[in-house]
ZAKEDO-605713 format. One record per atom (N, C-alpha, C): x, y, z. Coordinates in steps of 0.2 Angstrom, whole numbers, plus 2048, in hexadecimal, padded with zeros to 3 digits. Each point is the difference from the previous one (the first is absolute). Layout:
BEGIN
XYZ...
end
This chain:
BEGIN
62D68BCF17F98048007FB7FB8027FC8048037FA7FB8047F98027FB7FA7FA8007FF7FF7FC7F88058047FD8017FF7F88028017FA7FE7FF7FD7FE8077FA7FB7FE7FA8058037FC7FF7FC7F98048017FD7FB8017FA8038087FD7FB8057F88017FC7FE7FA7FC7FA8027FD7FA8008057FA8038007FB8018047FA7FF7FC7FC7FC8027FA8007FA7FA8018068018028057FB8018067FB8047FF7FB8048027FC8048018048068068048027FE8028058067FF8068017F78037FC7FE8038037FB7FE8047FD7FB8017FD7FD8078038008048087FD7FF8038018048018078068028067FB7FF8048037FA8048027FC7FE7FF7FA8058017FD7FA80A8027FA7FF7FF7FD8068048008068078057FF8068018068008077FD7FB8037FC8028078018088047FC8027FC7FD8068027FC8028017FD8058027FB8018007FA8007FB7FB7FF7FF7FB8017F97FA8068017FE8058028028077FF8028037FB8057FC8038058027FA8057FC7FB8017FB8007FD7FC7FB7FF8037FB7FC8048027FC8047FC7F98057FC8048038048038057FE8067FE7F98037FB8028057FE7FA8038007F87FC7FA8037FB7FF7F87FE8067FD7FB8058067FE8087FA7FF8017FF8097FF7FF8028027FD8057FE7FA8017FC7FE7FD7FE7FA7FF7FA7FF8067FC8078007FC7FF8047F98017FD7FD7FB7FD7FB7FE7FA7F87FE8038008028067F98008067FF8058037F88018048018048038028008087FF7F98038047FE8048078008008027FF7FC8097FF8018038078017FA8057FC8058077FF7FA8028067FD7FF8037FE8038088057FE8058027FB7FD8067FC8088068027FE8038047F88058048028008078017FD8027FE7FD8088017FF8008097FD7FB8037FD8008068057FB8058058008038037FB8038008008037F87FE8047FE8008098047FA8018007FF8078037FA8047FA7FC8017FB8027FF7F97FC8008027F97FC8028037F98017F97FD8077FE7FE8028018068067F98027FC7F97FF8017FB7FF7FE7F97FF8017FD8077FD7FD8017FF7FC8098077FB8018048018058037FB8018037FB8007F87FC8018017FC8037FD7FA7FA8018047FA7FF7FC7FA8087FC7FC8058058038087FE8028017F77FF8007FC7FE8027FA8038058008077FE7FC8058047FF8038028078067FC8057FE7FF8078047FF8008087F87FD8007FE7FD8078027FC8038057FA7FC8047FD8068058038018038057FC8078028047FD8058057FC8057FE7FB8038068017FD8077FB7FA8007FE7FD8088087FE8028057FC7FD8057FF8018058068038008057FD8028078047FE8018067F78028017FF8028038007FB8078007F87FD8017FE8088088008028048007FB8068008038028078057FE8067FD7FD8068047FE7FE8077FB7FD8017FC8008058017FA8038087FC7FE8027FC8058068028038048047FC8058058028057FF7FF8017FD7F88037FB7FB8068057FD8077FF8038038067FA8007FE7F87FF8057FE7FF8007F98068047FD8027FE7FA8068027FA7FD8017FA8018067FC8008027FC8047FF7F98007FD7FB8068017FD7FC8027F88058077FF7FE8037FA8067FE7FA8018067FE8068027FB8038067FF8058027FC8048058007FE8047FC7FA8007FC7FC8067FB7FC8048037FC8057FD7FB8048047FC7FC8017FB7FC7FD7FD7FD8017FF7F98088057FD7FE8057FA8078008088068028058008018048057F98028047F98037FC7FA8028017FE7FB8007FF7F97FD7FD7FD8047FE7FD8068098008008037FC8097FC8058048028057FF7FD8068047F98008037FB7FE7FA7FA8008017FE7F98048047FC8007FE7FA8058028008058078048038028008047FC80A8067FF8037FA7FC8058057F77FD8007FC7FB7FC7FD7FE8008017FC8088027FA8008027FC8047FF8058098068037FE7FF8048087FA8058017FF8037FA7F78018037FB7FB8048007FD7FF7FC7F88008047FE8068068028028037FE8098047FB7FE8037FE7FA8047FB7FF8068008028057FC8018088018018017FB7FC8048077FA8027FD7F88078057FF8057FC7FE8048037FC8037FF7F88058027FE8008007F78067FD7FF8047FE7FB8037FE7FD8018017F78038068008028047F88067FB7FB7FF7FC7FD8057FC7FF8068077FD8067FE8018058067FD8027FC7F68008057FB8017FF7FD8057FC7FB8058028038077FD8008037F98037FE8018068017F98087FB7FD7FF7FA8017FF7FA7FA7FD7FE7FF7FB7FF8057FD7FD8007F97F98028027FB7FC7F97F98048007FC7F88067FB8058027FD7FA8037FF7F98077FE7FF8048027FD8068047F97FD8047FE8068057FB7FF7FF7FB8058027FB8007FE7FA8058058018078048057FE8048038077FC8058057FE8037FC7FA8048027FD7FF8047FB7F98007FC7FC8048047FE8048057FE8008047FC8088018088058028037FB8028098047FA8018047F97FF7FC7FB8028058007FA8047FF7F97FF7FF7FC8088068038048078027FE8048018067FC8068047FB8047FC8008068067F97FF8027FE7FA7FF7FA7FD8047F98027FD8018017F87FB8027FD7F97FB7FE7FC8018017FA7F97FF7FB8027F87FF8077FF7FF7FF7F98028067FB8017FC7F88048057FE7FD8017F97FE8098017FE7FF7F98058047FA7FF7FD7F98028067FE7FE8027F98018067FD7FF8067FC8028027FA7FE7FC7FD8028057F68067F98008017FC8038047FA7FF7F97F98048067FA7FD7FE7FB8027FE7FA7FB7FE8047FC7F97FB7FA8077F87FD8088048018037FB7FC8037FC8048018018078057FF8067FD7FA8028017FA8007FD7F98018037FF8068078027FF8047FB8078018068067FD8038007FB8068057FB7FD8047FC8007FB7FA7FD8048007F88008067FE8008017F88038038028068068047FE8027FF8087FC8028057FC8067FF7FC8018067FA7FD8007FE7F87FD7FF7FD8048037FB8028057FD7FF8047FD8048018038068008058048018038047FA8048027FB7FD7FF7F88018067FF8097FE8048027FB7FC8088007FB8017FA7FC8048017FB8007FE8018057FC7FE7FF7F88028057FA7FA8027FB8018068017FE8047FB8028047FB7FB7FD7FA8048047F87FF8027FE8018078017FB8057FB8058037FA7FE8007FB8028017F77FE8067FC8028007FB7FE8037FA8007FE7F98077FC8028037FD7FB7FE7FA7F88028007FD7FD7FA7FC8027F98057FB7FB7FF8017FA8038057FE7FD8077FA8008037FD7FD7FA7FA7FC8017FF7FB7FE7FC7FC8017FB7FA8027FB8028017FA7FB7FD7FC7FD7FF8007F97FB7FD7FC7FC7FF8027FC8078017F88008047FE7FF8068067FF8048007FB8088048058047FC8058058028058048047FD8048068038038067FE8057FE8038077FA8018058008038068027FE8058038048058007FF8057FD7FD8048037FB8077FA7FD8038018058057FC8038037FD8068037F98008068028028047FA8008027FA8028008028097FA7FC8017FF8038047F97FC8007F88048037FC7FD8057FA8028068027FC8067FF8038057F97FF7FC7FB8028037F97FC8007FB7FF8057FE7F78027FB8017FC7FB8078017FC8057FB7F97FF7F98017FD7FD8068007F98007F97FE7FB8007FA7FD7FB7FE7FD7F87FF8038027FB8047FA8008057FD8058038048087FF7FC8078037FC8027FC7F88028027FD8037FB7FE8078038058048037FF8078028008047FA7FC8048007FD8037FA8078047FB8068038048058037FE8067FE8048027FF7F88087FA8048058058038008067FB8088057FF8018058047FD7FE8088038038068078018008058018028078008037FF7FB8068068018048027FB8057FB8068068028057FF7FD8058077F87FF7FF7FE8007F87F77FE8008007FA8058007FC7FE7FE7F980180080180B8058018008018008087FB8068048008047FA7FA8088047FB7FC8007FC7FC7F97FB7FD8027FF7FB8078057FD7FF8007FB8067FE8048088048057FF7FE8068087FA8028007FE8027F97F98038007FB7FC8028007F78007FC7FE7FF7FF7FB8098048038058037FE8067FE8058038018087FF7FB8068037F98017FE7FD7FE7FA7FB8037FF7FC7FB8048037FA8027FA7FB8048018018058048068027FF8038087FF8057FF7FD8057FB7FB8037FE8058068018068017FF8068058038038017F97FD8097FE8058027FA8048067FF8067FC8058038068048067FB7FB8027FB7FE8037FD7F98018047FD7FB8027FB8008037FB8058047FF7FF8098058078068038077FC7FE8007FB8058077FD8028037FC7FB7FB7FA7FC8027FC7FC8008027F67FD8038007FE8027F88068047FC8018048048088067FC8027FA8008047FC8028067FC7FF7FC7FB7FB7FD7FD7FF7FD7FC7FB7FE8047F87FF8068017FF8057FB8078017FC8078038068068017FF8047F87FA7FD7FA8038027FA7FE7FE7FE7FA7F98027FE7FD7FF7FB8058047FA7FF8057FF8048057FD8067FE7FD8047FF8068058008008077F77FD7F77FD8018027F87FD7FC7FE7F98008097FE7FE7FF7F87FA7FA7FE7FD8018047F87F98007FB8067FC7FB7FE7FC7FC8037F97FC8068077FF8058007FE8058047F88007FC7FC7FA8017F97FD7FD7FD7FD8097F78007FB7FE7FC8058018038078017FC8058027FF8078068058018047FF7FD8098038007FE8098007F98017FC7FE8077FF7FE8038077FE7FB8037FB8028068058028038057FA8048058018038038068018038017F98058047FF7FE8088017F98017FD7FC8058017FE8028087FE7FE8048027FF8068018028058067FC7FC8057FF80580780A8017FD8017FA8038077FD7FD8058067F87FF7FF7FD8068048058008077FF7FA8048038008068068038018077FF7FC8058017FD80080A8017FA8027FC8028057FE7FD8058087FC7FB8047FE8048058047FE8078068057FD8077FF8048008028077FA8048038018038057FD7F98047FA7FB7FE7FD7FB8048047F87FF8068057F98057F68008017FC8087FE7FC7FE8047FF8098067FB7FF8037FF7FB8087FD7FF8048048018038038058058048028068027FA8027F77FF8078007FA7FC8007F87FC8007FF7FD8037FB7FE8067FE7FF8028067FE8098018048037FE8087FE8058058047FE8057FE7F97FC7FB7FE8047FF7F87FB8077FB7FB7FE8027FD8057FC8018068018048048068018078018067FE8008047FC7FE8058027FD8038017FB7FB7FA7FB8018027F87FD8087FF7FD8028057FC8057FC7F98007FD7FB7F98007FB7FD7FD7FB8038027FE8028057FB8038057FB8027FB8028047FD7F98047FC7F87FC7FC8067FC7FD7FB7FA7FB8057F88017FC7FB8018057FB7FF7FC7FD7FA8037FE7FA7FD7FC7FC8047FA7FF7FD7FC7FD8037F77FE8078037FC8028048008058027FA8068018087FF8038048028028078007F98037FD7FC8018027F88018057FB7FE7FF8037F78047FB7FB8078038018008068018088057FC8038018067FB8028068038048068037FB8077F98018038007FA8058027F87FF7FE7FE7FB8027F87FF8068008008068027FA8038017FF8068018067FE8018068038028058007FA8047FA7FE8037FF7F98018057FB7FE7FF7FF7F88047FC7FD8078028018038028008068048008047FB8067FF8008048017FC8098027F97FC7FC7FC7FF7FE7FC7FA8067FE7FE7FF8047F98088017FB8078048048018018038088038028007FB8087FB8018068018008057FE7F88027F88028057FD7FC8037F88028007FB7FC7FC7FB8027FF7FD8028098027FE8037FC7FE8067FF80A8048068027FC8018098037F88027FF7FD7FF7F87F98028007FB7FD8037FF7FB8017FB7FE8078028038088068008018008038077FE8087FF8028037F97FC8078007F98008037FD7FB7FA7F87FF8027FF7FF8068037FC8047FF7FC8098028088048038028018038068037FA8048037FE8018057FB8068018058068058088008018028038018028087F97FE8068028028057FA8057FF7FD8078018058068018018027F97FB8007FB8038017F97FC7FD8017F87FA8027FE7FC7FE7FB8058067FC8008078028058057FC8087FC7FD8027FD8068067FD7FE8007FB7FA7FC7FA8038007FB7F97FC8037FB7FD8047FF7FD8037FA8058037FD8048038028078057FC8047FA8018027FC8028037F97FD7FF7FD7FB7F97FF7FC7FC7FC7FA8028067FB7FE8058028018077FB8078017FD8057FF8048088007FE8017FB7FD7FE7F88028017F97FD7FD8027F67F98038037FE7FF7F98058067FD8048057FF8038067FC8077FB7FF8027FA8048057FB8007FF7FE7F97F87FD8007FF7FB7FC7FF8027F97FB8097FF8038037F98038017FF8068018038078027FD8037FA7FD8007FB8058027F97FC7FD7FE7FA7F98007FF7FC7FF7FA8038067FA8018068018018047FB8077FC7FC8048008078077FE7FC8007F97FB7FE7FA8038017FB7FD7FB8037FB7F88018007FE8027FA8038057F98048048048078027FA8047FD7FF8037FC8048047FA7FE7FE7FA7FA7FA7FD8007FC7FC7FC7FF8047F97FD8088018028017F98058047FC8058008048068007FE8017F97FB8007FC8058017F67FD7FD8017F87FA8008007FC7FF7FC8008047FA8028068018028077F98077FB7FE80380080380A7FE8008007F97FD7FB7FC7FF8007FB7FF7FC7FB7FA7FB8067FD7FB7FF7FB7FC7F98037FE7FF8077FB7FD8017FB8007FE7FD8077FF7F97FF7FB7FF7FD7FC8067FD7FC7FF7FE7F97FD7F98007FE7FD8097FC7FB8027FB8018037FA7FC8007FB8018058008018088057F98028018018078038058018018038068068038048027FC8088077FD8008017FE80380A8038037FC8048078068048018037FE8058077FF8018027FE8078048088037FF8008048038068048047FE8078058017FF8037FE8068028048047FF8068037FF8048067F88018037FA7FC7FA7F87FF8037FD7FF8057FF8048057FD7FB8077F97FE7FF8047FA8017FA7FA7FF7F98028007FE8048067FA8028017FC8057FC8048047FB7FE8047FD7FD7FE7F78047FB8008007FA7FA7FA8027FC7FB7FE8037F97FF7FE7FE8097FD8008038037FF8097FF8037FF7FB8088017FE8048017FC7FC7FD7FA7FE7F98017FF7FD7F97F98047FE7FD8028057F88027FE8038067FB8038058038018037F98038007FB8047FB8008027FE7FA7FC8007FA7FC7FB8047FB7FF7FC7FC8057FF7FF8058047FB8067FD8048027FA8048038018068047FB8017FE7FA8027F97FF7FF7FC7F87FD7FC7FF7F97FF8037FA7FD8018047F58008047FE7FF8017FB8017FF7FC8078007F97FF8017FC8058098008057FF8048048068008028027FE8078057FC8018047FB8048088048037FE8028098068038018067FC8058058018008037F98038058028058007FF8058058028058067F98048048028028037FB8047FE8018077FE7F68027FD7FE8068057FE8057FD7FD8068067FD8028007F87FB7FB7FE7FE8037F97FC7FF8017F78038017FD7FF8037FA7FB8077FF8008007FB7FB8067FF7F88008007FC8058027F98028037FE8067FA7FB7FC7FF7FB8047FB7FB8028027FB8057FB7FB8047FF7FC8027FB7FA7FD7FD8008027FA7F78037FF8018047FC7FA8038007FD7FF7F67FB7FE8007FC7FF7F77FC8067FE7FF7FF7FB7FB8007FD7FB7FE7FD7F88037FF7FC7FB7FF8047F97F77FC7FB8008027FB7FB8067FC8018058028068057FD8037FF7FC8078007FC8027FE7FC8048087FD8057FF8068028077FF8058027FA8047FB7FC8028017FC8068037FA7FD7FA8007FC8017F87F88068017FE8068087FD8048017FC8057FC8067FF8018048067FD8087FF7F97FE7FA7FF8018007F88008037FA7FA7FF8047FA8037FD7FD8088027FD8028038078077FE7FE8047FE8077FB7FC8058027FE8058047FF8028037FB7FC8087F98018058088028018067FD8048058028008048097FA8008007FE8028068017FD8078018038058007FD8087F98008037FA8077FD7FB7FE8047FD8057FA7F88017FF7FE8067FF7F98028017FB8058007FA7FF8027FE8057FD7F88027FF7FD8057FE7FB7FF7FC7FE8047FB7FA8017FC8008047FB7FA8007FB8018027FC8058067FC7FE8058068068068008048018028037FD8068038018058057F98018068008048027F98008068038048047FA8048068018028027F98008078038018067F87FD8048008048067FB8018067FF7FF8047FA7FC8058018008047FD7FB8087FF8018047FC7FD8087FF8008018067FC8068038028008067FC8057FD7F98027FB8018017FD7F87FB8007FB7FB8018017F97FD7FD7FF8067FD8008068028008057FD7FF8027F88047FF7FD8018007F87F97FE7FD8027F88037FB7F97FD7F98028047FE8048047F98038028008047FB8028057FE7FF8077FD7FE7FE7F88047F97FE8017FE7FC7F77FD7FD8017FB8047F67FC8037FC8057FF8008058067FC8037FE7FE8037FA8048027FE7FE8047F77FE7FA7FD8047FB7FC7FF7F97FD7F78008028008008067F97FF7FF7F88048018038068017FD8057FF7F98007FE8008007FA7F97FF7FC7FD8077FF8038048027FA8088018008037F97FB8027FD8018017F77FF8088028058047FC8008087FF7F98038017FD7FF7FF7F88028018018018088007FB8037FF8008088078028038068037FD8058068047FC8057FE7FA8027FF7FF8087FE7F98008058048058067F98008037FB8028007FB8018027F98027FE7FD8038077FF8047FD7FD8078057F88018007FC7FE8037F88037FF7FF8068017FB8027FC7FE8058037F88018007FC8048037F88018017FE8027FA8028077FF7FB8017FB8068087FC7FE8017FA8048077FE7FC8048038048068037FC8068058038087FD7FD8037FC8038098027FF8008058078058008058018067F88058037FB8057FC7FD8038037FA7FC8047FE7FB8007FD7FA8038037FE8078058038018067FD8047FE8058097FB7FF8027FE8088058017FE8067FF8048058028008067FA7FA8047F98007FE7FC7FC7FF7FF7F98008058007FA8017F87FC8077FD8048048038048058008047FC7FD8067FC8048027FB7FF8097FE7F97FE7FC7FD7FB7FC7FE7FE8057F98008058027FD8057F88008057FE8058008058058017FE8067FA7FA8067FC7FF7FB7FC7FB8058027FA7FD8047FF7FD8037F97FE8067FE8058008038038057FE8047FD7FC8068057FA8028088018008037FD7FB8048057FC8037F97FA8077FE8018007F97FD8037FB8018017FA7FA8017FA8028007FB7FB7FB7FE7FF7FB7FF7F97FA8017FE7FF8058018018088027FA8038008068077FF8028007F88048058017FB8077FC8048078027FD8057FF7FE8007F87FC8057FF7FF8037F98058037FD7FF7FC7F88058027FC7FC8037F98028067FE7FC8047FB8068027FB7FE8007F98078007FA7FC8067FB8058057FF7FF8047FC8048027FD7FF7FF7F68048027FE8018077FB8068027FE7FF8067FB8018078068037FD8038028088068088027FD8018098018048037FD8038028078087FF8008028048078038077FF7FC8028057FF8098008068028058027FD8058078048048017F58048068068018037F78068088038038007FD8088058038038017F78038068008028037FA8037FE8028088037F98057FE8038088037F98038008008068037F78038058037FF8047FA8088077FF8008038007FB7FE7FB7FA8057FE7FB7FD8047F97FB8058017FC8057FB7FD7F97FA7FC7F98057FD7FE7FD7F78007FF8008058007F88028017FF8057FD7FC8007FB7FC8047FB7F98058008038068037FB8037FF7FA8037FC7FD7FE7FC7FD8047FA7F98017FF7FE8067FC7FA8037FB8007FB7FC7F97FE7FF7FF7FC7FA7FB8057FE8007FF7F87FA8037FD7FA7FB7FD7FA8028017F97F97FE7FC8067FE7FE7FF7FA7FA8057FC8028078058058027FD8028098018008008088007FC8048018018078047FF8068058018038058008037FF7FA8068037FC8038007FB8078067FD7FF80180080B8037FF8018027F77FD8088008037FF7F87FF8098008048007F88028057FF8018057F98018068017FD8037F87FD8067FF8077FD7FD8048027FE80680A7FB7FF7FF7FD7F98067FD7FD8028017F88008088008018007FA8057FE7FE8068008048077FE7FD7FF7F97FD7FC7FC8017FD7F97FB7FB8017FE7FB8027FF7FB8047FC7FF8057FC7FF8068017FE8057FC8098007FC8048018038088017FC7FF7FA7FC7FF7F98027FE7FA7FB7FD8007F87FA8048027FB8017FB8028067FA8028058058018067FD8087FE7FB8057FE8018057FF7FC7FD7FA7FD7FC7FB8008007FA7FB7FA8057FB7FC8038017FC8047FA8038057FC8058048058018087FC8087FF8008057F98018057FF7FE8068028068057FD8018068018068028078007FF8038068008098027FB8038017F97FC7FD7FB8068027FF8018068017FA8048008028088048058038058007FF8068048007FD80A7FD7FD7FF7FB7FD8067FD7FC8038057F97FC8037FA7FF8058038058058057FC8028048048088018067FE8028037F98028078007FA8037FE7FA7FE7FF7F98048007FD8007F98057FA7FB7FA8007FB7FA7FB8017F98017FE7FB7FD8017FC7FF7FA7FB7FD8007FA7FF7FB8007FA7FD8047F98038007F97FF7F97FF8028007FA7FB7F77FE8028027F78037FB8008078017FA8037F97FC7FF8007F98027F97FE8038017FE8077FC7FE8058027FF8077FA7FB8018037FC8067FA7FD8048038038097FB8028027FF8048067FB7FF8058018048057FB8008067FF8058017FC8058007FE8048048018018098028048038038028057FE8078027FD8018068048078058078028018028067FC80580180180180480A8028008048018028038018048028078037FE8018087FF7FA8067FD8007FE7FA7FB8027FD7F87FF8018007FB8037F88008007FC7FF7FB8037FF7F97FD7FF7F98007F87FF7FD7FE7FB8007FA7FD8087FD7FB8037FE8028077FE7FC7FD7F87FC8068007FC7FF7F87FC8047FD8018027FD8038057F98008017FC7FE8078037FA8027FA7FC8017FA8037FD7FA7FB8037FA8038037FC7FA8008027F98027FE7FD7FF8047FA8058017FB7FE8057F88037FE7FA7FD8017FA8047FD7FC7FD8077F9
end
């Protein structure tokens, strides 16, 4: 059972609304947002490009700048080296269509997943002097790779570093690369106003700040969807600068007839996206397909999509990404039924960790798998596959649980591991297994309090409060994302009036709820763990059973969204939770 947190508001939010003209509903809205100025809530209500930050306030920006541009302007071939995620994919992109706008002769280098791993390799740089490369930059990687940018200087090539990442750091004392030019906002010595660009931010700046001194902003069309796309999709706080971005970078996205990325065009007519593209169509649709290359193949499919200005070619690799990813949920569903199969058959819960090994898991899907794990039984969960050198991890937290730390202090078992506070990958001898599973719990520390998740929500709202209006209205919060998720509204003491099943597996809940004698729509997108949850643990094992045959008149409480139904055209409630 999840816990309910009410977002307190001590604001003035009918100032609020009387100076944007809106309701003191979504006035209340805002300022949980933590938007407590009236500068702060004009720069997110308003996300002109105006106030982008300059720059050239980047540490290290301007030199990489001039150093590009002369290497350009001497006819220097240039190497791009990204990564295998969306964001390593749309950065490359944006340097390398960046670069040849500017008449450069540049080409990429996608490290493969499996064959290289994450991030450039000292082999990489000999690869680029064999093919006569003079400077190299790269993308969403670099910040940890020392013996990178050693060997290419030991070999006369000139490097650049452009980041996102945290700096390594040891007892206070940064680990930087010697570089000839080193471009990450996380560095200490950077005092750029907003560190929590992505890899594709940091480099769009870079281009923007090389065009607009040529007073040319014809960038912008070409480079901003892909930094938008990147943003989104590498989960960085959609605040600040990342709002501008991603805001955007959507309009151009949705103005499909003037895209001028060929293989981006036809990815979006071939999902189907054309109508509206929102940050949820980035994160669910298109990313997803990107990454997919990535996890099963070769990241490098999605950057030749983007490179392609042939139709033909661009249709091809776009339904190539589109099958990879239908490859990729089908693998994630199964292992994810396979893990909780484990986990039921096992009485795992009866511990805080979860530590699964699944031995048909492709590797590359690991990290998804564990991520829902952890949605589903709110735990810190750890999924484990076989590598070619013992086994390969993936583990996804929860807030109070400190994943990277939990690794670190059980090292002596491990081959390698890295990550952060939520996130982290490993390997290990698969003897070690037991005595990991083991560690981990032993040292756990998470007190029951913190397995019980906690939900916020805005504000309580009658359903009749809930208007077509207040829906328009909350659409300008968009795009949401990480920091900036949608409104959530909780009301309790609703009567169900009719309810019909629907969905492939009839996990979808249609229903009448009644609020002060008045009938609305509403709908439980997962009731099969939901509303059937709720309704057997209050009114006893059957009722749900009962529901299907058409008895009603259970009383729920819900925390919900207000939605356009579609179909209808009326205002629907989307459950997201009830108890």
């Amino acid at each position: 059972m999840k816990q309910w947190m009410y977002k307190k508001c001590n604001a003035d939010t009918a100032a609020v609304a009387k100076r944007y003209n809106i309701s003191e509903i979504f006035a209340r809205v805002l300022v949980n947002r933590g938007l407590h100025s009236w500068k702060a809530m004009d720069a997110y209500i308003f996300p002109d490009m105006e106030k982008m930050y300059r720059p050239e306030l980047m540490k290290d920006l301007t030199k990489a700048a001039d150093i590009l541009v002369n290497s350009i302007n001497d006819k220097i071939k240039i190497r791009v080296i990204g990564d295998y995620d969306v964001d390593g994919v749309m950065s490359s992109y944006i340097l390398y269509r960046g670069i040849r706008m500017l008449g450069g002769d540049v080409s990429c280098r996608i490290p493969h997943r499996v064959k290289d791993g994450y991030g450039i390799r000292d082999y990489m740089v000999d690869e680029a002097a064999d093919d006569g490369v003079g400077l190299i930059i790269t993308c969403d990687n670099g910040i940890s790779a020392l013996g990178a940018a050693k060997r290419a200087k030991e070999l006369g090539i000139k490097y650049i570093l452009t980041d996102h990442h945290e700096v390594p750091d040891k007892d206070g004392v940064e680990s930087i690369p010697v570089a000839d030019a080193v471009v990450d906002p996380k560095q200490k010595a950077c005092t750029y106003p907003y560190n929590m660009l992505c890899g594709a931010g940091v480099v769009y700046k870079l281009m923007s700040y090389i065009f607009e001194g040529k007073n040319d902003k014809s960038y912008i069309s070409e480079l901003l969807p892909f930094a938008a796309a990147a943003t989104v999709c590498d989960v960085v706080p959609l605040a600040d600068e990342n709002r501008i971005i991603v805001s955007n970078g959507l309009k151009i996205l949705n103005d499909t007839a003037h895209l001028k990325n060929t293989g981006m065009r036809k990815m979006i007519e071939l999902l189907e996206l054309s109508e509206h593209i929102k940050s949820g169509s980035l994160g669910f649709r298109i990313g997803p397909c990107i990454n997919a290359a990535g996890r099963l193949d070769d990241a490098s499919l999605g950057l030749k999509m983007l490179m392609t200005e042939d139709e033909k070619e661009a249709v091809k690799l776009a339904n190539e990404l589109i099958t990879l990813n239908e490859e990729r949920k089908e693998l994630t569903a199964q292992a994810t039924d396979d893990a909780i199969t484990q986990i039921e058959e096992t009485n795992a819960l009866e511990r805080p960790v979860l530590v699964v090994y699944l031995k048909d898991c492709h590797e590359s899907v690991a990290g998804i798998v564990a991520g829902r794990i952890r949605e589903k039984y709110y735990r810190p969960a750890y999924i484990l596959t076989d590598g070619e050198k013992g086994l390969k991890g993936s583990g996804r937290s929860i807030p109070g649980y400190h994943m990277q730390q939990a690794l670190q202090n059980c090292q002596e078992l491990l081959t390698e591991f890295g990550g952060h506070a939520l996130a982290a990958g490993f390997s290990l001898p698969k003897e070690n297994l037991e005595i990991f599973r083991e560690t981990l719990n032993e040292q756990c520390g998470l007190s029951d309090e913190q397995l019980v998740e906690k939900v916020s929500f805005d504000m309580e709202l009658e359903l009749s409060k809930a208007t077509k209006n207040l829906v328009e209205q909350l659409q300008y919060m968009e795009p949401f994302g990480e920091s900036n998720d949608s409104a959530v509204f909780a009301r309790g003491k609703l009567k169900i009036s009719s309810m019909y099943l629907c969905g492939k597996e009839n996990q979808i809940a249609k229903l009448k709820l009644e609020d002060d004698g008045l009938l609305y729509e509403a709908v439980d997108f997962h009731a099969d763990n939901c509303l059937s949850r709720v309704i057997e643990g209050k009114y006893g094992v059957g009722e749900w059973e009962k529901m299907k045959q058409g008895k009603f008149g259970q009383q729920i409480s819900i925390l919900y969204q207000p939605e356009i139904n579609n179909w209808s055209g009326n205002v629907q409630m989307k459950i997201l939770d009830c108890m």
